[in-house]
Steps between C-alpha positions, in 0.01 A plus 500: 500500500782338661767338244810264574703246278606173584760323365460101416718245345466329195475115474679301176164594314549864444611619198804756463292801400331419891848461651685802700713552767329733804855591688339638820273149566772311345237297273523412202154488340202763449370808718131514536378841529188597667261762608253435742171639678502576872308124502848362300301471227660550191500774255744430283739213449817412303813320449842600389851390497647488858764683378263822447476746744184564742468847383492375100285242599252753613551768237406134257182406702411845518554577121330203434147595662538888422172485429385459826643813583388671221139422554524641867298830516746796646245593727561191760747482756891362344559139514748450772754225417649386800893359431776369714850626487586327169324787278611806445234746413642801388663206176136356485374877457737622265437117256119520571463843387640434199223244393180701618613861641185506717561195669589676775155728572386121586760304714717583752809312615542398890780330649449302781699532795775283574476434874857534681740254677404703807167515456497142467732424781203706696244329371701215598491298133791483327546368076169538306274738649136558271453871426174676578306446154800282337390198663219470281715473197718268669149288559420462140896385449398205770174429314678429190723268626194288630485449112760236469550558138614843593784436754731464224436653088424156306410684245653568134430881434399782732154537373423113628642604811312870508203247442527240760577783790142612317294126578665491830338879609178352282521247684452640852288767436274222387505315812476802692167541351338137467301458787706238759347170515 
């Protein structure tokens, strides 16, 4: 699994229980939180406050479908959970632990590596470089915001906007598999 956030703003629709401030985007909106497949397929999805952190964001989606965890036989290899260099997993470990002590005979935590200013200035790129296997989170980000109702949060309480970010994955899986015409 590969899991990011991404901050979004709120239009004049959004109600104050939907409203934060995310300091390190500078937004002032909701943080959509989600956990994808190695096709950036989702997993999981939901929405918070900007103003909460990645790593509670995760510890929420995660608490929230525990029992997909739960229902994991030991005997298969750990869930890897591939993060960028927002999460801290030794926190994640310590708060995870705490709601289902075996949670972690099943995942694993992985950061991905941040590539260097020289490595890029060999590479010769320079500002946003994709990471090996983080690009395909990054991917689902740009599908969403084919969804024009999801370049900005029109809607009133997180679980409307948990539930459009839901019809707009729907929605392309769907067309994925209906035979082109």
């Amino acid at each position: 699994m590969i899991i990011d956030s991404q901050a979004v703003k709120n239009t004049c629709n959004a109600s104050i229980e939907s409203k934060g401030f995310c300091f390190y985007k500078s937004t002032n909106g909701i943080k959509r939180h989600l956990a994808v497949d190695t096709l950036g397929f989702p997993f999981f999805t939901h929405c918070t406050k900007a103003s909460v952190s990645d790593d509670a964001g995760l510890i929420e989606i995660l608490t929230l479908n525990i029992d997909y965890f739960k229902s994991k036989p030991l005997n298969i290899p750990k869930i890897t959970l591939l993060l960028d260099n927002g999460y801290h997993p030794e926190h994640l470990t310590k708060e995870l632990e705490k709601i289902y002590p075996e949670i972690m005979t099943k995942i694993k935590f992985e950061l991905s590596e941040k590539p260097s200013k020289a490595e890029k200035k060999a590479q010769g790129k320079s500002g946003f470089v994709p990471v090996k296997a983080r690009w395909v989170i990054e991917r689902s980000n740009a599908w969403m915001e084919r969804c024009k109702i999801l370049v900005k949060n029109f809607e009133r309480s997180l679980a409307g906007a948990t539930a459009k970010l839901n019809l707009c994955f729907i929605r392309l899986m769907i067309r994925r598999l209906a035979p082109s015409s």
